[in-house]
C-alpha positions as a Python dict, from the first residue, in 0.01 Angstrom:
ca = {
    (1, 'X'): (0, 0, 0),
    (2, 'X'): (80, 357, -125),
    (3, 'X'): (457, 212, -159),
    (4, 'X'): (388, 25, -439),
    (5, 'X'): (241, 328, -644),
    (6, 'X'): (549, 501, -537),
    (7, 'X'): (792, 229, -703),
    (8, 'X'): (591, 250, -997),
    (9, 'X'): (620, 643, -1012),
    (10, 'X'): (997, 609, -968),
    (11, 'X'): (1020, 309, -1203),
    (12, 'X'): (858, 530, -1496),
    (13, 'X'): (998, 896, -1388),
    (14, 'X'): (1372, 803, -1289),
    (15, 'X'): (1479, 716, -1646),
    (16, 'X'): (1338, 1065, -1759),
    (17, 'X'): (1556, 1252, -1458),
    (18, 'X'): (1925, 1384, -1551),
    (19, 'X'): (2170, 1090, -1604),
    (20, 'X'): (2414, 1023, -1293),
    (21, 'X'): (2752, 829, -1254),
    (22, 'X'): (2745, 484, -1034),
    (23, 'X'): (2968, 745, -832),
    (24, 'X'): (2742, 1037, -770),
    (25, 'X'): (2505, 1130, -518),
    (26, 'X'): (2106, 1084, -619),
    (27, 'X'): (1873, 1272, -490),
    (28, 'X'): (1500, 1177, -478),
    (29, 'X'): (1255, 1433, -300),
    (30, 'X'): (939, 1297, -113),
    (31, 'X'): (647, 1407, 134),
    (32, 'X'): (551, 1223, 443),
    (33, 'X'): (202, 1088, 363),
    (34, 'X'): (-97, 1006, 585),
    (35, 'X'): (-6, 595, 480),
    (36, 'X'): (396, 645, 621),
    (37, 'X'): (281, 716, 986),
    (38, 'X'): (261, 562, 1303),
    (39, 'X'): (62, 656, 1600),
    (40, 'X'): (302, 903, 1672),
    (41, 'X'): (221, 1032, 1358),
    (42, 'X'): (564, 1028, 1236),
    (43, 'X'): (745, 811, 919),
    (44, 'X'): (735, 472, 1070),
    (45, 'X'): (1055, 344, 1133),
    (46, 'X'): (997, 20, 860),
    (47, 'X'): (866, 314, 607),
    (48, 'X'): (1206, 430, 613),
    (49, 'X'): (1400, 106, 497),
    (50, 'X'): (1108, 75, 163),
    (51, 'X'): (1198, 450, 70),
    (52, 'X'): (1574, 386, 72),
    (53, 'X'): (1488, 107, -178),
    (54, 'X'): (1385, 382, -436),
    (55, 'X'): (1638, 564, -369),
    (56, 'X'): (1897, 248, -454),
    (57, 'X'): (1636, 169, -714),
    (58, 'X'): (1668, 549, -871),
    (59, 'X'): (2051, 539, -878),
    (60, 'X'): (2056, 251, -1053),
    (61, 'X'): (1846, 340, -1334),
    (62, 'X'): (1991, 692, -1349),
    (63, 'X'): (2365, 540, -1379),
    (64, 'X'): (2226, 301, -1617),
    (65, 'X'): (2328, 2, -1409),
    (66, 'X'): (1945, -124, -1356),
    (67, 'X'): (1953, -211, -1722),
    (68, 'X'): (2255, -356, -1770),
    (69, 'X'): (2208, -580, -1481),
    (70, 'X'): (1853, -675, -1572),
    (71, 'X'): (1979, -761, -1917),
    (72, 'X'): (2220, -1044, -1711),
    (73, 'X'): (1961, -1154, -1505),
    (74, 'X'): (2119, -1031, -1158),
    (75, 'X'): (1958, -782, -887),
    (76, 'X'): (2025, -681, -571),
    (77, 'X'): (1945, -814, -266),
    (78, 'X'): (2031, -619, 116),
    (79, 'X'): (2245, -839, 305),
    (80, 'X'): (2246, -596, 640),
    (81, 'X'): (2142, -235, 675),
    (82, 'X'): (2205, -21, 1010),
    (83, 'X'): (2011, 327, 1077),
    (84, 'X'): (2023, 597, 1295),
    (85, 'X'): (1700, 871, 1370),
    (86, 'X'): (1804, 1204, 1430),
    (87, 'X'): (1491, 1378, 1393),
    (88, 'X'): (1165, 1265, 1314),
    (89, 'X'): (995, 1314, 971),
    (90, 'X'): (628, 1418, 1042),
    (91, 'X'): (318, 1402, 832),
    (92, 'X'): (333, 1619, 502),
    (93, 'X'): (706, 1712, 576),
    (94, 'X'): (864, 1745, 230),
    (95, 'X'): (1266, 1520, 240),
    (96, 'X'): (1486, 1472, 16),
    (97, 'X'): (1667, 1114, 45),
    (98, 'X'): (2012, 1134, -139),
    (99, 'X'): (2183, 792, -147),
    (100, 'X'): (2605, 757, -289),
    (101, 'X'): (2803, 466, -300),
    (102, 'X'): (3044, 476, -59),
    (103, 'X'): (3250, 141, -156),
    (104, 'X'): (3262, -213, -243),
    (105, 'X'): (3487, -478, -96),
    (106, 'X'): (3504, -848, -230),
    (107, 'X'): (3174, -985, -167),
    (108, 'X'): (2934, -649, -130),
    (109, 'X'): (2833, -279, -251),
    (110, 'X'): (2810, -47, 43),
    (111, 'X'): (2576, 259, -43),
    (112, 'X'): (2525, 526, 217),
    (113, 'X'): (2181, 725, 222),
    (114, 'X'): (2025, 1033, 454),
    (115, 'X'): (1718, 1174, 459),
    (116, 'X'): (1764, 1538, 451),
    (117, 'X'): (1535, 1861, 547),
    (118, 'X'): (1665, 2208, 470),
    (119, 'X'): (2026, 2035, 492),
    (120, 'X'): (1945, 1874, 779),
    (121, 'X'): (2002, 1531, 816),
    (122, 'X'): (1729, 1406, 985),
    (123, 'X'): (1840, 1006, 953),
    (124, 'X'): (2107, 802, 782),
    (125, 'X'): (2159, 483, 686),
    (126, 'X'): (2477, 214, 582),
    (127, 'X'): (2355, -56, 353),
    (128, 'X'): (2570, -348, 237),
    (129, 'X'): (2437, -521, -83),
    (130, 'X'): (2467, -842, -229),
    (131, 'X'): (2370, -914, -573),
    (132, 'X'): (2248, -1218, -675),
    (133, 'X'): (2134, -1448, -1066),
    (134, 'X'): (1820, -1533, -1100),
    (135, 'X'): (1977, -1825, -1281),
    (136, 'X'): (2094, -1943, -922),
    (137, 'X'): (2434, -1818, -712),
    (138, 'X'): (2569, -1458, -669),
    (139, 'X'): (2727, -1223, -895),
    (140, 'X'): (3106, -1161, -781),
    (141, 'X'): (3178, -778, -730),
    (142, 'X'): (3417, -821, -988),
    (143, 'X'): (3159, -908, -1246),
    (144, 'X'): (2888, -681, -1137),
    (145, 'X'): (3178, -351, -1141),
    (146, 'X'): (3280, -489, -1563),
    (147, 'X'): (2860, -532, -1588),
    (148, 'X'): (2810, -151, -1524),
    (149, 'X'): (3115, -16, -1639),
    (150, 'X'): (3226, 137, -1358),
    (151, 'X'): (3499, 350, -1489),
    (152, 'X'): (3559, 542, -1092),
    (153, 'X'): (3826, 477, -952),
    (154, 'X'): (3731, 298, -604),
    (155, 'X'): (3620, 519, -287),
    (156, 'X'): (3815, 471, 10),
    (157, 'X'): (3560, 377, 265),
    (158, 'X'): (3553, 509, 567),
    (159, 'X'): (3765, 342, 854),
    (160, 'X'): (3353, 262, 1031),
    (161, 'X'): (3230, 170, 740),
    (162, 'X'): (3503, -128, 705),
    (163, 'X'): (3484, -197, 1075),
    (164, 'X'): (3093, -243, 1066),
    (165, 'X'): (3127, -443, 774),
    (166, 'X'): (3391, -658, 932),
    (167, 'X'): (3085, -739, 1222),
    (168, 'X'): (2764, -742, 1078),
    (169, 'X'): (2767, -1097, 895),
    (170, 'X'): (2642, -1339, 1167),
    (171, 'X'): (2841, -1684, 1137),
    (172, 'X'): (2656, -1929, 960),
    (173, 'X'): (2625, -2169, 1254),
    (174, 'X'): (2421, -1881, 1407),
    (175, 'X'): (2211, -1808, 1118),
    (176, 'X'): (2133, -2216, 1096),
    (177, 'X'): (2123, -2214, 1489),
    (178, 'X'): (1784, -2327, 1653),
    (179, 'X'): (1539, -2012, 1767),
    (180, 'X'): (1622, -2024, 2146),
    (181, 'X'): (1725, -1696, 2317),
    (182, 'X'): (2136, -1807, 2462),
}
C-alpha cells in the first residue's frame, strides 16, 4: 500500500527537482521500507518493477514530457521488461535508482534503469515501452519524439539491447494461444 503514497510524493516533488533532458540520466534516491520486504527480508522482487515506475514516472516530468503527453491524451504502457539481481537490497538500505533512455526503434522507447548503492549496482533492468491514446490505438514513436521535442540526436543502442528486443515480443498466435503448457 505504501507504493501509492510514494507515487504521490514523486508526483508532487519531481516537478520541484532540477529540470533534465529526455536524454539524461534521473536519479531518484529511496530506503528499503518494512512494506518492500519479503520473508527474506529483502526488496521483493515485484517491489522492484513498481519503483522503476517512479523512476520512468520522474523522468518524464523532469524532461517535461509527462505534460506534454498528458495534454494529448497518450501514456505509457510496459510492453516487456527483463531484470537481473546482483545484490540484494535489505530493509532500511538507502538506493538510488537512476533510469536513461537508451533508444527507441519504430514501435517502442527502451529506457535502461539500476538500482545503485555506493556505486554499486546492485540490479538493473531493460524496459521497452509502448505508448498508447486514451482515445483508442497507439501513439507512433514518430509522434510521441515531435510530442516531447526531443531535440537529441538518437542513442545508438547497444548491439543486446537490439537483439533482446528483436526476441521478446511473443507472436500473436501465442499470446491468443489456449493456456496449456506445449
Amino acid at each position: 500500500m505504501n507504493l501509492i503514497f510514494r507515487t504521490i510524493l514523486h508526483r508532487i516533488l519531481s516537478p520541484r527537482r532540477s529540470a533534465l533532458g529526455v536524454a539524461d540520466v534521473g536519479t531518484v534516491s529511496f530506503r528499503v521500507l518494512p512494506t518492500d520486504i519479503d520473508v527474506l527480508r529483502h526488496l521483493n522482487n515485484g517491489v522492484y518493477f513498481s519503483i522503476m515506475d517512479l523512476g520512468r514516472m520522474d523522468l518524464l516530468i523532469r524532461s517535461g514530457g509527462w505534460q506534454k503527453l498528458s495534454a494529448k491524451g497518450y501514456y505509457p504502457v510496459m510492453a516487456n521488461e527483463t531484470m537481473s539481481f546482483r545484490k540484494s537490497l535489505n530493509l532500511w538500505t538507502k538506493f538510488d535508482l537512476e533510469t536513461r533512455v537508451v533508444g527507441y526503434d519504430e514501435k517502442a522507447v527502451f529506457v535502461e534503469q539500476r538500482f545503485v548503492v555506493g556505486g554499486q549496482i546492485y540490479a538493473q533492468a531493460m524496459t521497452r515501452a509502448r505508448f498508447l491514446k486514451r482515445s483508442g490505438g497507439t501513439v507512433s514513436v514518430a509522434e510521441l519524439l515531435d510530442t516531447i521535442g526531443w531535440d537529441a540526436p538518437q542513442p545508438a543502442m547497444p548491439d543486446w539491447v537490439q537483439e533482446w528486443a528483436s526476441h521478446v515480443a511473443l507472436p500473436v498466435s501465442r499470446v491468443d494461444a489456449p493456456s496449456t503448457w506445449e
